[in-house]
NUBAZA-727391 format. One record per residue (C-alpha): x, y, z. Coordinates in steps of 0.001 Angstrom, whole numbers, padded with zeros to 6 digits, always signed. Last residue first. Layout:
XYZ...
END
This chain:
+112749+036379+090277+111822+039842+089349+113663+043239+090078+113009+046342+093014+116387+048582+092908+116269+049823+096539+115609+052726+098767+115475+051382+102229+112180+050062+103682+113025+049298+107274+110022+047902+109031+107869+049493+112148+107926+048635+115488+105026+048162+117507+106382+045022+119594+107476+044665+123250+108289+041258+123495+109932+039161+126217+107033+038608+128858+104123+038721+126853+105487+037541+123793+105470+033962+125042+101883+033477+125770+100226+036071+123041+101999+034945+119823+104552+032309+120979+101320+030403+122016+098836+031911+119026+101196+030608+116875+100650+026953+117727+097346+027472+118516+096260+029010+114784+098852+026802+112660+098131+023573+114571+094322+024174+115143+093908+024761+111216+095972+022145+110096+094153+019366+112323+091385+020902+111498+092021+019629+107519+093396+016226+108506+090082+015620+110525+087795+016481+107363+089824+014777+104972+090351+012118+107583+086188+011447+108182+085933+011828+103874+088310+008871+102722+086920+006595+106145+083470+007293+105075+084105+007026+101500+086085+003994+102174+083309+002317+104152+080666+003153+101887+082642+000765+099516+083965-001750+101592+080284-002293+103620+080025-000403+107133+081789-001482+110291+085492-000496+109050+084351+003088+108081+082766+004003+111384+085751+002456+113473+088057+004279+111521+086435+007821+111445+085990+006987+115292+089874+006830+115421+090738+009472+113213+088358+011688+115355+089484+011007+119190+093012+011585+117689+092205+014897+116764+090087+015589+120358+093131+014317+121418+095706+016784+120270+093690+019906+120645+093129+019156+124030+096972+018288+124690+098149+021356+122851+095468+023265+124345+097081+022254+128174+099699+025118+126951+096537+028194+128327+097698+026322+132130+100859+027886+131733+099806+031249+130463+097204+031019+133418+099725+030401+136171+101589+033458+135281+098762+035789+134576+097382+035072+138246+101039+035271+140087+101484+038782+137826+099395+040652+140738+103017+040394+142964+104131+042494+140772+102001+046128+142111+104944+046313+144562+107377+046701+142156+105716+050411+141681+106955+051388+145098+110820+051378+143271+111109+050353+139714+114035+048353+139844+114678+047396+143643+111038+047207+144042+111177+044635+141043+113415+042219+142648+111892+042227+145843+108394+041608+144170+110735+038630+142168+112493+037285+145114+109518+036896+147569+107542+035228+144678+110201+033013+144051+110759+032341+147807+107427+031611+148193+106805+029084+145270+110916+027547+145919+109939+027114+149690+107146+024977+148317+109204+023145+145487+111544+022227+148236+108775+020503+150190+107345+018634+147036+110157+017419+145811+111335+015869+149092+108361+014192+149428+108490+012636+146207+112155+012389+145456+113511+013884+142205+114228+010556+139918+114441+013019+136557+111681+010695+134428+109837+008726+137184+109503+011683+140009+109660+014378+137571+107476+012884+135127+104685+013681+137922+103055+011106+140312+100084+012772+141817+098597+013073+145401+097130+016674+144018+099010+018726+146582+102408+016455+146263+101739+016776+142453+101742+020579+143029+104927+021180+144439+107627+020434+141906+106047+021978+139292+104912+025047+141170+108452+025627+142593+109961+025695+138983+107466+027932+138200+108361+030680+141211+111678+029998+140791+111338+031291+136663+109195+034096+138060+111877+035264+140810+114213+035552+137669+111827+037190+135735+111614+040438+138488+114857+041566+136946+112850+042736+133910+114942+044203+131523+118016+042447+131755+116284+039244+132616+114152+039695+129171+115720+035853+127162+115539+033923+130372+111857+035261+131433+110834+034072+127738+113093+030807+128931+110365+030395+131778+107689+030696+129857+108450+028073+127234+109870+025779+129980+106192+025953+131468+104534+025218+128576+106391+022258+127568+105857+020776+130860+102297+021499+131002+102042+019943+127676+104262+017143+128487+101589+016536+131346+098995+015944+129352+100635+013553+127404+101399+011829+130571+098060+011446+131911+096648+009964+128726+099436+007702+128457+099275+006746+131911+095555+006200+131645+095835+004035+128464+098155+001762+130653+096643+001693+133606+092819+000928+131234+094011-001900+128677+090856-002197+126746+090443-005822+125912+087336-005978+122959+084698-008221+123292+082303-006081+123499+084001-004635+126529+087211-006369+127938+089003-004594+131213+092944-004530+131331+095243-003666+133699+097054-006993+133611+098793-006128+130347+100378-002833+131976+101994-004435+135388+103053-006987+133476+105043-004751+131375+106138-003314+134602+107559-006413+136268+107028-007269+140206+102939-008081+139835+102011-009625+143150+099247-007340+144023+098503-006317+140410+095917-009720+140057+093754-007839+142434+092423-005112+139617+090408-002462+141173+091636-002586+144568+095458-003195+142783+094818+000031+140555+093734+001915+144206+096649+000975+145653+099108+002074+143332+097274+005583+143055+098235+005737+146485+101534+005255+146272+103972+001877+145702+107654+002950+145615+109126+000445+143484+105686-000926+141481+104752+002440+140692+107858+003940+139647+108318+000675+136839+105109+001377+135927+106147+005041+135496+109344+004098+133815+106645+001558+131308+104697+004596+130655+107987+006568+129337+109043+004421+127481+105662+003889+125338+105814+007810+125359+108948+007952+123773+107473+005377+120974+110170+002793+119523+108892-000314+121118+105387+000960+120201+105476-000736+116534+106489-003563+118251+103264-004378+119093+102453-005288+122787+100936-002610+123710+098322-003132+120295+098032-000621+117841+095367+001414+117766+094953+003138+113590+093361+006306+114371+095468+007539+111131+099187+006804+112374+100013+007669+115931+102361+005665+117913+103453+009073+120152+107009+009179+119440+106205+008005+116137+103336+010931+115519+106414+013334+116753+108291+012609+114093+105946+012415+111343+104695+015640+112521+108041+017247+112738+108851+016382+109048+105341+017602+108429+106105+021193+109679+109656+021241+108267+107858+020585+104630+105346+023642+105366+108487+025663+105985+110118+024441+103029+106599+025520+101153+106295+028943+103101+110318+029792+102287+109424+028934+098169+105934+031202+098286+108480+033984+099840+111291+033206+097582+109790+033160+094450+108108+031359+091485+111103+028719+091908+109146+026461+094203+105719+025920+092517+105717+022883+091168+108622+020949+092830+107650+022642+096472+104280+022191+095426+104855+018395+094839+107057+018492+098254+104744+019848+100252+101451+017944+099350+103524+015049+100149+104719+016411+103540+101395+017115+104315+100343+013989+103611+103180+012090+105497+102331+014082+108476+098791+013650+108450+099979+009852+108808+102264+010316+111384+099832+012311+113390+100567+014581+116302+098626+017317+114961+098928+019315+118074+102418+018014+118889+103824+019006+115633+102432+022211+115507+103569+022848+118981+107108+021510+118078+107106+023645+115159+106182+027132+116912+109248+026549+119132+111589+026153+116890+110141+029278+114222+109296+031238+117287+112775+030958+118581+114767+032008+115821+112252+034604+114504+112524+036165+118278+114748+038777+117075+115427+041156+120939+113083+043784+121288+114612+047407+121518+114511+048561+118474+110886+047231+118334+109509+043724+116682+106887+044103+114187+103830+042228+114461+101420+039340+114289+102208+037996+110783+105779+039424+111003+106152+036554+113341+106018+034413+111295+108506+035198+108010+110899+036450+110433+110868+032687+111610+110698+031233+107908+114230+033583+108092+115369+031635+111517+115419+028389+109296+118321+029358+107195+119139+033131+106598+117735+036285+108902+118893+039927+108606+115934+041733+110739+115703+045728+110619+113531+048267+112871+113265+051359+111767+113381+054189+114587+110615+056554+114781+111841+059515+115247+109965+062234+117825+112691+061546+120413+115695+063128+118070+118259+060193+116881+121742+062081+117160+123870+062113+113773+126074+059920+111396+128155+062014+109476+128496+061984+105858+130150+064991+103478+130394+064337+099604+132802+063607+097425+131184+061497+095229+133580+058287+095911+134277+059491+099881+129725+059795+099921+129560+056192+098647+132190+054678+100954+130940+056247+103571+127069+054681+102702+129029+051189+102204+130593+051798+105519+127470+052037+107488+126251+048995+105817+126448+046667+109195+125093+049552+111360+122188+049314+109442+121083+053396+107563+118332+055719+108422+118386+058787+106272+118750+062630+106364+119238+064598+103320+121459+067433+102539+121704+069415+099118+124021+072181+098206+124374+074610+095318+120495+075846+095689+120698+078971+096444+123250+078448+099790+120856+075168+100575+118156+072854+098764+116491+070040+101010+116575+066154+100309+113235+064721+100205+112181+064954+096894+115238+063095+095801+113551+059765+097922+110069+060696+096173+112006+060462+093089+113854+057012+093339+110584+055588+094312+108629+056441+091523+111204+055648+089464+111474+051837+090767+108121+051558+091019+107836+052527+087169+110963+049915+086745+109063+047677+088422+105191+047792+086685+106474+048060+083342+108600+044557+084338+105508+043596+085054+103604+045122+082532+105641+043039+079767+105698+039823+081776+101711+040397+081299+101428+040622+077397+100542+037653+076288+096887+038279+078724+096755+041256+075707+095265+038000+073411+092778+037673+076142+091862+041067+076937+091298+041247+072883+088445+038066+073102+086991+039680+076096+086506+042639+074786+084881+040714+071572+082831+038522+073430+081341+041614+075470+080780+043372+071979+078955+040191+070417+076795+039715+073969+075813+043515+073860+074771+043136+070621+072573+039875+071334+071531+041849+074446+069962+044558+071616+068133+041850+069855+066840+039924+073084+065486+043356+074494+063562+044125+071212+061618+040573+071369+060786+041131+074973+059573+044635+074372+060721+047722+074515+059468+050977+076604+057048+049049+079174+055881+050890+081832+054238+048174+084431+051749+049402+086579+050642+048649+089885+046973+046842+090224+046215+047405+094167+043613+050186+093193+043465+050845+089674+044579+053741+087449+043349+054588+084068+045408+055658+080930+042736+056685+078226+040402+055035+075369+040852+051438+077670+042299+048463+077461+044125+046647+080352+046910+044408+080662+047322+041988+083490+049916+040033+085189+049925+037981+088952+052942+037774+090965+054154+034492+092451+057792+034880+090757+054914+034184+087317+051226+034479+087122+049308+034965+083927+047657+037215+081513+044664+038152+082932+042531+041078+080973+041312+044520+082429+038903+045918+080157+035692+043630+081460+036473+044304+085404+037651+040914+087369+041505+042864+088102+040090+046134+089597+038191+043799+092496+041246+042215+093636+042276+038625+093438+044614+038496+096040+045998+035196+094770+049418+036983+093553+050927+040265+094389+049717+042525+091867+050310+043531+087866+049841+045891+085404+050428+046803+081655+047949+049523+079950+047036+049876+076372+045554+052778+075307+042504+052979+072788+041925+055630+069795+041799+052713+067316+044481+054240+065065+046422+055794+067531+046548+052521+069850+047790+050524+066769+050639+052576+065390+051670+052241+069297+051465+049071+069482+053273+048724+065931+056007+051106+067766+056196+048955+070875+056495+045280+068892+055363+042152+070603+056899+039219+071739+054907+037892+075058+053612+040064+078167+055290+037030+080399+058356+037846+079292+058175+041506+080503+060526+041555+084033+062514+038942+083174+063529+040820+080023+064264+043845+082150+066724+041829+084348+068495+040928+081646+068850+043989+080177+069893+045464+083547+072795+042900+083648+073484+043176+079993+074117+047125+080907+076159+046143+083639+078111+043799+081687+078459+046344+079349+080312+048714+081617+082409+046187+082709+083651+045621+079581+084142+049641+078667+086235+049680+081535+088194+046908+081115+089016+048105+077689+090050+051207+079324+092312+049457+081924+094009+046969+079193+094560+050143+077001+096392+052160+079756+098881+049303+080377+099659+048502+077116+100552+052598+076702+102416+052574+079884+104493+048928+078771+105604+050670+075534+105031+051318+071951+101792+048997+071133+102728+046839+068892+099622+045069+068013+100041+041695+066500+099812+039406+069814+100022+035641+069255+096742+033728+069874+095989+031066+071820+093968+033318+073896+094404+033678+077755+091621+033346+079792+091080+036070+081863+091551+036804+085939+094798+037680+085842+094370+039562+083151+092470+042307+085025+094672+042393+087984+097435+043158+085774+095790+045878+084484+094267+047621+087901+098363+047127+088926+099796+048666+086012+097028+051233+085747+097913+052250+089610+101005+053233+088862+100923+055346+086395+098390+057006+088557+100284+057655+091625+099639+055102+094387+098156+056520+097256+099282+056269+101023+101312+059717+100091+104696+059731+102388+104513+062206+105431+106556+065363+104644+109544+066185+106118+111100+063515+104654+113525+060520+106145+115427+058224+103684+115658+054722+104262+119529+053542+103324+120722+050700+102043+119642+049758+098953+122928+049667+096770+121746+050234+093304+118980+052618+095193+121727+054595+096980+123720+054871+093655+120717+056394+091966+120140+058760+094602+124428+059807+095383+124054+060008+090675+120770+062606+090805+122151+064878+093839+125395+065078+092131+125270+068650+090472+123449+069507+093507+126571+069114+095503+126808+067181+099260+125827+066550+102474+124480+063719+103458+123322+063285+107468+123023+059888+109058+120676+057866+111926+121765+054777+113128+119743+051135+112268+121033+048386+115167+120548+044817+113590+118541+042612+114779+119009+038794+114164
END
């Protein structure tokens, strides 16, 4: 939930400036505000914790115990970073080195100085060249200029003659050491590398050290930039600081300045502040906070949605995936990280319960649905006697054969054993078509098809309608939204000649349904323009636009059911693919296909099924751009 952060004034001694701080960071519950606008860069001290630690986490560590004492965690610190410096620097140089040695190889081992002992003594100076190769030019077939060879499709000469010359399309190679030279001095290079290397991995023994180094210097740091912002009065006998403090810990902070004797009042919030916003969230709403802080921060006037996003977000998630199978293999993966991994802290320990909830709602919802790896089970396995959707298919059978629409008819044109079909199951079985030799039950895959699609819509529209619910206060105009929707539903399966899950599910008339969800589309429009004009005057006239964003945030839930079975499309063809071909392809095929599918599942359940609370939902009961409360507090390690 959101808790309400007021605005205070300390006032007390500068003989007790230091102790009210350091008490106010033991207790961490108050932000202080400053004058000044807080430095984005870390101060040095700092900085060489984090440039270390970031260091050894990428070395090797060396089974070897660490003889050094080196004082403190700052000292460590600073030697990690200037051995790091000096590695990288001779990486660079073995970089170049390398890179040079490519560059004369083909020229051969040969010493500069005895060249040069060599070109005084005959009065002769030797020349290095090369040009792009197979063009052959005219320089290159002259008596003192002398092939070598062709390498990276660039040809090589060297030329002898008693001074430097020039030739056209020959470019010159200076060559200060040769090949021979260059592999002694990387050799060095290599030894000294090893050897950094070496010490950065016996200092890796080191790294709880700089991280408690790296806290309690946080700590400090923090704990004077807070002091720094208190301001000196009557020469400097009296301090006063401003800070934002949770109504919940108001009477810690009194508590606090009654112990130290110092004056607190809790002041008027000036238009220029920027209220803090603060979440306290346990259980399953804190995974929630978790979310949405991913997107963005809720204002002080925004109502927690971490509750609601974290519910909501797993039933789309669950829905897109919709595989039992998946679900068992995330939950798997889970649960051995969970084990691994799950005490390292609580934000990686929140994400890996969270994942867990994820799969539990996949494996769920993939029995609801009779999904398990593409595997299609027959309608008359008893595997589907326990599917929702299975139920449901058989009501609308059921529907059909009572009331007898159009749709009706047109099954029984295309399959005349249905005209004197009275029981629903029978209904189903007799809908069937055979190709290659397989019996492909077409009502009853069609009313599963149609029916998953419309528990998206259904979803979708209850999702809207409750963000209405939650924002009434603010926007009256939500109430003639939430008729307007309710209308729609009811309405449009008389326009489309469709039988809805209202009709078979709820047993709302057909006719009926559709004539009272027209008066509810006009009168909910009616209500909510009205609605708004009586809250924001001529400009409520401008809400009768929102019909067009309404009816496409609904439609944007028919995802779930895209998303959904283009996954189930895959597992399926995966399986077909893998069954036809021999064993061991066949596993491969079928090992790989899921790996693949399993993996976009993920993907299009995490980035859909945020991306409807995200932009959907939040757009009618979120006004966002808030910023977090960061009190002064003690930071420690788990």
């Amino acid at each position: 939930m959101r808790i309400n952060v007021h605005k205070y004034l300390v006032l007390g001694p500068t003989s007790l400036r230091a102790q009210f701080f350091a008490r106010a960071q033991e207790m961490g519950i108050a932000e202080f505000i400053g004058k000044k606008k807080p430095s984005l860069q870390n101060p040095v001290e700092v900085q060489n914790f984090i440039d270390a630690l970031h260091v050894l986490r990428r070395m090797t560590p060396v089974k070897q115990a660490p003889t050094d004492d080196y004082g403190s965690a700052h000292v460590i610190a600073q030697h990690v970073v200037e051995v790091a410096g000096k590695l990288e620097h001779l990486q660079e140089q073995r970089r170049v080195l390398e890179k040079e040695m490519e560059r004369v190889a083909i020229f051969g081992n040969f010493s500069v100085p005895r060249l040069e002992k060599i070109e005084a003594a005959a009065n002769r100076k030797v020349q290095f060249f090369f040009s792009k190769s197979g063009k052959a030019p005219n320089d290159s077939k002259r008596e003192e200029v002398i092939y070598v060879g062709m390498d990276t499709e660039l040809d090589y000469f060297v030329a002898i003659n008693k001074e430097n010359t020039s030739y056209d399309e020959l470019i010159e190679i200076v060559i200060e050491r040769s090949h021979n030279e260059l592999e002694h001095e990387l050799a060095e290079i290599l030894r000294q590398i090893d050897g950094f290397e070496t010490e950065l991995g016996v200092l890796t023994h080191h790294k709880k050290i700089l991280h408690q180094g790296l806290v309690d210097t946080l700590n400090h740091t923090h704990l004077e930039e807070s002091t720094k912002k208190a301001d000196q009065l009557l020469s400097d006998e009296l301090f006063a600081v401003e800070s934002w403090v949770p109504k919940n810990e108001a009477g810690r902070l009194f508590a606090l300045g009654e112990e130290l004797g110092m004056f607190v009042q809790r002041i008027q919030v000036e238009k220029k502040d920027r209220v803090p916003t603060y979440l306290k969230n346990k259980g399953t709403s804190r995974m929630g906070e978790d979310l949405i802080n991913i997107y963005d921060v809720p204002s002080t006037t925004d109502k927690d949605p971490s509750g609601w996003v974290f519910f909501c977000f797993a039933i789309f998630f669950s829905m897109i995936v919709a595989d039992a199978g998946y679900g068992l293999i995330l939950l798997g993966i889970s649960l051995f990280l969970l084990f691994k991994y799950g005490k390292t802290g609580d934000a990686i320990r929140r994400v890996l319960i969270l994942s867990s909830s994820l799969a539990l709602g996949c494996i769920f919802w993939g029995i609801m649905t009779t999904s398990f790896l593409g595997i299609d089970f027959s309608i008359e396995s008893p595997v589907r006697k326990v599917s929702v959707i299975n139920w449901m298919v058989e009501k609308k059978a059921e529907y059909f054969l009572a009331k007898k629409p159009k749709a009706y008819q047109e099954w029984v044109k295309e399959f005349p054993k249905e005209a004197g079909v009275t029981q629903p199951n029978t209904f189903l079985l007799e809908g069937v078509r055979e190709t290659e030799g397989k019996k492909k039950y077409v009502i009853y895959n069609s009313f599963t098809d149609n029916i998953m699609m419309e528990l998206s819509i259904f979803i979708g529209t209850i999702h809207i309608m409750l963000s209405f619910m939650r924002y009434l206060g603010r926007n009256w105009a939500g109430l003639g939204w939430i008729v307007f929707m309710a209308g729609g539903y009811l309405y449009f399966p008389l326009v489309l000649k469709a039988i809805s899950l209202i009709h078979f599910v709820f047993g709302v008339p057909y006719e009926f349904g559709g004539q009272l969800g027209l008066y509810l589309i006009y009168g909910g429009l009616g209500l909510a323009v009205l609605l708004s004009i009586i809250q924001n005057r001529l400009g409520g006239l401008g809400e009768i636009m929102h019909v067009i964003g309404v009816f496409a945030d609904v439609m944007s839930y028919l995802r779930i059911y895209a998303l959904s079975l283009a996954g189930l499309i895959m597992a399926s063809t995966f399986d077909h693919m893998g069954t036809s071909m021999p064993i061991y392809l066949g596993i491969f095929v079928i090992l790989a296909g899921h790996t693949i599918n399993f993996t976009l599942a993920l993907m299009g359940g995490l980035i859909h099924g945020l991306r409807l609370n995200f932009i959907e939902w939040y757009h009618y009961s979120f006004e966002g751009g808030g910023r977090h409360f960061s009190p002064l507090k003690l930071l420690k390690i788990n």
